[in-house]
Every structure is written in structure tokens, then in C-alpha cells.
C-alpha positions in Angstrom: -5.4 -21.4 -12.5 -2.7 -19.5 -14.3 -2.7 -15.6 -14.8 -6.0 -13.5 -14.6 -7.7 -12.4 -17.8 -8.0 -8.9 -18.9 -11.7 -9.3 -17.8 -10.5 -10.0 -14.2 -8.0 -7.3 -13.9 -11.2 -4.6 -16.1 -13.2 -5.9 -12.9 -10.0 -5.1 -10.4 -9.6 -1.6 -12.1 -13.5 -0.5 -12.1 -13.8 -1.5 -7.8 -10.6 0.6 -7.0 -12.2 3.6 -9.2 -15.5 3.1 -7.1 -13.5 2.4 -3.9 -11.3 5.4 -4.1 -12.4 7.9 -6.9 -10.9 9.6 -9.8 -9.4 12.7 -8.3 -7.8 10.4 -4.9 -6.3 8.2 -7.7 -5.0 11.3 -9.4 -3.8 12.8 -6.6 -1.8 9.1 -5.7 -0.5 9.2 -9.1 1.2 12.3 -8.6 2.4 12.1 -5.2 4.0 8.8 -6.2 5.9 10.2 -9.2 7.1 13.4 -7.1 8.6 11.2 -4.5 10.3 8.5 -7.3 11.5 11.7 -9.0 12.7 13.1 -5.5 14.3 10.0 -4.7 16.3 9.9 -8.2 17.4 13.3 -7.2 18.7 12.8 -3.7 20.6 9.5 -5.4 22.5 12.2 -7.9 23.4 14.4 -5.2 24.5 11.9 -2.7 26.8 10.1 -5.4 28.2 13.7 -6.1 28.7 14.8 -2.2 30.6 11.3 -1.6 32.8 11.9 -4.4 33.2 15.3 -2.6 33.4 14.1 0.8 36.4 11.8 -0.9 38.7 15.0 -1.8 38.1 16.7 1.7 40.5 16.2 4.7 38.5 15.0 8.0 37.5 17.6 9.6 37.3 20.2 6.8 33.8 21.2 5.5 34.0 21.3 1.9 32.8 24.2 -0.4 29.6 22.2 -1.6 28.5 21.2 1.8 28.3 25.1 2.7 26.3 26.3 0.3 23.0 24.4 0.8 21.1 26.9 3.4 18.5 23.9 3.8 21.1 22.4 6.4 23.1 23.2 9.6 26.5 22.0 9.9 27.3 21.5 13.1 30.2 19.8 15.0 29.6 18.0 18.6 32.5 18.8 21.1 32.9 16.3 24.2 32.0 18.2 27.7 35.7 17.6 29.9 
């Protein structure tokens, strides 16, 4: 009752291929590694912008937060 043989886990292997297919399990396989590789990415730069975020006065947008043109920073004002 212990671990599954290599036989079980051939079997495992061969019904996912049929189930699925080679270019689906390709396609998978790369998706997955983009988005683990996206994700190690987005770690870096979040460790870097805190340490940035660290030096700035509130209020203050710092020189690294403006030049990414992939966001808009903007500031909410209360309605008197």
C-alpha cells in the first residue's frame, strides 16, 4: 500500500498524453514556466520599489515609480 511503482505512474503518464495530447501538454508546459518566471520577476521588482518607497516622503512619487508607462499614478482627492 505504500508508494506507486514506476509501472503505475508509466500508466498515469500514457492516459494524460491520450487525454490531453502532446502539443496541449506543450503548450501547459510553457504557459506554466512564463508565469513562474513572471512571478519571480514581479517579486524582484516589488522588493526593489519597497526599498524605494522606504526613502520617499509620503506623498512624494519617487523617480522609479514615474518611469514605468504601463501604470497611472493617480491621487484620490475627498469631494468637500
Amino acid at each position: 500500500m505504500g508508494s506507486f511503482s514506476i509501472w503505475h505512474w508509466l500508466i498515469v503518464l500514457l492516459i494524460v498524453v491520450m487525454v490531453f495530447g502532446t502539443k496541449k501538454l506543450k503548450n501547459m508546459g510553457s504557459d506554466l514556466g512564463g508565469a513562474v518566471k513572471g512571478f519571480k520577476d514581479g517579486m524582484k521588482e516589488g522588493g526593489q520599489s519597497a526599498a524605494d518607497a522606504k526613502d520617499t516622503p509620503p506623498g512624494q512619487v519617487s523617480h522609479a515609480q514615474t518611469t514605468d508607462k504601463a501604470t497611472i499614478d493617480v491621487e484620490a482627492k475627498q469631494k468637500s
